[in-house]
N, C-alpha and C positions, 0 to 999 in steps of 0.2 A: 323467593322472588324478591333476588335482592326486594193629547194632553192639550190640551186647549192653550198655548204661549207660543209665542213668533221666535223662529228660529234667533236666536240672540245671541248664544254662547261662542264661547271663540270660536274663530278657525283661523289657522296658522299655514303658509305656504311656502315649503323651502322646495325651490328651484330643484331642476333635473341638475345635473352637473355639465351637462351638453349643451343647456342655455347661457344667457346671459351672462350674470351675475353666480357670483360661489354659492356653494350649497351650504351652509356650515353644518347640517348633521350629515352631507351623503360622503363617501369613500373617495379619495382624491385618484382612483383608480376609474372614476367613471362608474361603477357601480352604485345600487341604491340598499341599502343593509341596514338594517332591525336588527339591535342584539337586546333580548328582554330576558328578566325573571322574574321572580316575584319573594314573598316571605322571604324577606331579606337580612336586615342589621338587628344584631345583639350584643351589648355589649359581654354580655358571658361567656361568646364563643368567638372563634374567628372564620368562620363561613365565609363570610360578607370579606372577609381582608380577602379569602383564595378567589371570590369568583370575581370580585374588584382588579385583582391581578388579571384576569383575562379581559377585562374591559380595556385595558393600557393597552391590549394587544390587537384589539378589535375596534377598529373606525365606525360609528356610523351613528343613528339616531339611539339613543338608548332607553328601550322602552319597560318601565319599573313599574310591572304588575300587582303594586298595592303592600303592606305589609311590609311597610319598607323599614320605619322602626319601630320596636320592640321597647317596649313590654304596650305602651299605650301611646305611642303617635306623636308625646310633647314634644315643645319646642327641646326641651332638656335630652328628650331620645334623639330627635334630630341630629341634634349638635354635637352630642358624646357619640353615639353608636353608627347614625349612618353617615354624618358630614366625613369624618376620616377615612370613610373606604366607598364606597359610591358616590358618596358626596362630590370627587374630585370628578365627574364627569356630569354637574349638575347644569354646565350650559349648554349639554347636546342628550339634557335626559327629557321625555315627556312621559309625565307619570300619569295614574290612575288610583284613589286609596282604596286601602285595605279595610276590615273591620276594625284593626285595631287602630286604627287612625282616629275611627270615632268613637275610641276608648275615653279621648281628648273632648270634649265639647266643642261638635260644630266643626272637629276634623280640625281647628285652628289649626294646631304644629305643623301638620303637614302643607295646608293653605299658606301659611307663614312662610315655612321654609323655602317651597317652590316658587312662590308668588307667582306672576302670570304663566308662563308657562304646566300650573295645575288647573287653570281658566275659572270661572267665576265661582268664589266659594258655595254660593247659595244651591249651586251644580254640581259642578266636578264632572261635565261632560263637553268634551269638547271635538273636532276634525282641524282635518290638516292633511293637504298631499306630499307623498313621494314622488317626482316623476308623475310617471300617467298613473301612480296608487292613490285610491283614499282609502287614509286612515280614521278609524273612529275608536276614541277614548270616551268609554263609557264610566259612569261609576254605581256599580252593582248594586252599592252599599243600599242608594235609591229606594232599590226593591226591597228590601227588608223594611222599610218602613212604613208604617200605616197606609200612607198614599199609593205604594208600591209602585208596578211597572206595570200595570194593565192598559192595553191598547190605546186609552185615552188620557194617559197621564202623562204628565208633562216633558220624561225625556223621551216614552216612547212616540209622541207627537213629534218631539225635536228630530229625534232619528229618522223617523220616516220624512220630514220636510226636507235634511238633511241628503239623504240616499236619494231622492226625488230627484235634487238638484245637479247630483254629481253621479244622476245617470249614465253619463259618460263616459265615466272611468272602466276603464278594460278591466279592473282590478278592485277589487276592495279587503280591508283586513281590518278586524274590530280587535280591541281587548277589554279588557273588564277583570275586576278580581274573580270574582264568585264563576266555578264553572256551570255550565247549566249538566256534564257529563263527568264524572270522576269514579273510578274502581279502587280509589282507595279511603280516605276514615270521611270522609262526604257521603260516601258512596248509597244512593247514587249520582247525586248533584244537589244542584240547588235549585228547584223549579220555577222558585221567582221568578229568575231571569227569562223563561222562558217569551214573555211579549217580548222581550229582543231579537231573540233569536227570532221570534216571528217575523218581525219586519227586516231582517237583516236578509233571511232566507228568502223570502220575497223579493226583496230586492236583487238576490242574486250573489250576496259578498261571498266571499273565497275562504278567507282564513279567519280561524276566533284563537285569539291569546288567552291563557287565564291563569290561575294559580290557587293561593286560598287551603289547598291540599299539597303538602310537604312533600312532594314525587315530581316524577317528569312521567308526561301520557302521553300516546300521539291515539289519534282517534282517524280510523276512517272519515270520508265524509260522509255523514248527515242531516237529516232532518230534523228539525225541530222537537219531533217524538221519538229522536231514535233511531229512525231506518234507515241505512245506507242509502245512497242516493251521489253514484256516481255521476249524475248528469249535472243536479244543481246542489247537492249536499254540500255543507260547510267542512271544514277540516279544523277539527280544533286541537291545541296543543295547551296542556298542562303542563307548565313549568313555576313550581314551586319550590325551587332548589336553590332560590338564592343565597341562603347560608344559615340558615334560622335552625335548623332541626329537620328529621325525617319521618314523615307518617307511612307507617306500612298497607301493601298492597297485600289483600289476602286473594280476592279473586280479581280478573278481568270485567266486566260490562262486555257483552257483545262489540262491535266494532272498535273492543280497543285493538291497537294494533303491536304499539309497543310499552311497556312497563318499566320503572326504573324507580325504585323508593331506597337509594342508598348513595347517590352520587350527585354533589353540586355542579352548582354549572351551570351554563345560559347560553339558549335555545337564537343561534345566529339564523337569521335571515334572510338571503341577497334577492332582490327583489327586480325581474324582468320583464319586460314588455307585455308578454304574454303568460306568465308564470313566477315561480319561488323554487328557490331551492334553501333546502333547509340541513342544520349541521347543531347537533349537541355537543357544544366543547366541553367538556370537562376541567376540572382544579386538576391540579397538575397532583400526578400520581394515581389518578381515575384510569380503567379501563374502558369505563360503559361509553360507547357512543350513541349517536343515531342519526344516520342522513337519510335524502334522497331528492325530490323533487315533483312539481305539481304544477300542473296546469288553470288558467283560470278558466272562469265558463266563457 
């Protein structure tokens, strides 16, 4: 097979394309489109050059699920390994880091290289709408650290003050490196994360992005713990394929749906009123696809 602090952190608003003023990440087609992956740039391979060729191909916000260079995040991986092939879409990318970002002290290279648009170093969490979407860029990394992500810590205070506000939104889609659900070398996740997923599910969001695990996953929706949950369950999608290497899937997790630990590629988005429609494009010469579509709650 094959938190006790006042919401502070960025948020960024790029326009519907139907209103006023240009959207500069949405599709000149009137549509609203997420193309993401994650474990990205190496200079030892060229992953990152094939799935960068499909980014030339694909309009829209570009969302870079963490691990973006290799081997350790520096300004020097930045500049050598992901500036050349991702790099070229870095004023319509919003990113999230990876572990290895804080391979670097304090994530600088990555902080550096993104500057505002990766939102406040001391963070690395930030929103921002599509359309009637909110978006939330989390950074997982958080929860690995002593303070971690439990209900009273400071991004999962931000998040819920955050989803409070933007109650409204028909739509919500988070990402973050670390999955809280993975069937392959994680397996089975990463539990830290779980106070996110608590207030996210709470609150009702749609779709979780993640990576961290060298596959692509599509996951039923879910609960927090696991249990399908077509009514208010999350949907999350692993895409770890951005060009780094492939960690193999031996078994499934319950609600995974689809598997794919051999094929690059990044997991497009188009994003509507009332739902998503979703499409794994492939590096050209790939077979594996995966689409379909979803509804929000």
């Amino acid at each position: 097979m094959a938190a006790g602090v006042a919401l502070a952190s960025t948020i960024l608003t790029v326009d519907d394309p139907c209103g006023g003023r240009p959207a500069p990440f949405a599709r000149s087609t009137g549509k609203l489109v997420v193309v993401a992956a994650g474990d990205i740039a190496d200079c030892e391979n060229k992953g990152d050059e094939e799935t960068a060729t499909l980014l030339a191909r694909i309009d829209g916000t570009v969302v870079a699920l963490g691990d973006e260079a290799y081997e350790k995040g520096s300004a020097k991986n930045f500049r050598e390994c992901y500036d050349p092939t991702w790099g070229r879409f870095k004023d319509r990318t919003l990113p999230v880091p990876g572990n290895h970002e804080y391979m670097t002290e304090g994530a600088e290279g990555y902080f550096g290289y993104f500057g505002d648009a990766a939102g406040d170093p001391s963070e690395g969490y930030y929103s921002y709408d599509l359309g009637g979407w909110h978006i939330v860029a989390l950074n997982s990394n958080k929860c690995l650290e002593i303070v971690g992500c439990y209900a009273l810590s400071p991004q999962a205070h931000w998040l819920e003050a955050d989803l409070a506000a933007n109650e409204g939104k028909a739509c919500t889609l988070a990402y973050m490196h670390h999955p809280l659900f993975t069937s392959g070398k994680y397996r089975p996740g990463v539990p830290e994360v779980k106070p996110l997923w608590d207030a996210l599910y709470e609150a009702g969001a749609d779709v979780m992005l993640s990576a961290h695990d060298h596959s692509y996953q599509r996951f039923a929706p879910q609960d927090p713990d696991g249990r399908m949950d077509l009514q208010r369950g999350i949907r999350q999608f692993v895409v770890g394929t951005g060009g780094k290497s492939h960690y193999e899937i031996r078994s499934a997790l319950p609600n995974s749906e689809v598997q794919n630990d051999e094929t690059y590629g990044v997991l497009k988005l188009s994003l509507h009123r009332k739902g998503y429609d979703w499409w794994f494009v492939p590096v050209e010469g790939a077979a594996f696809t995966d689409s379909g579509h979803g509804r929000c709650h």
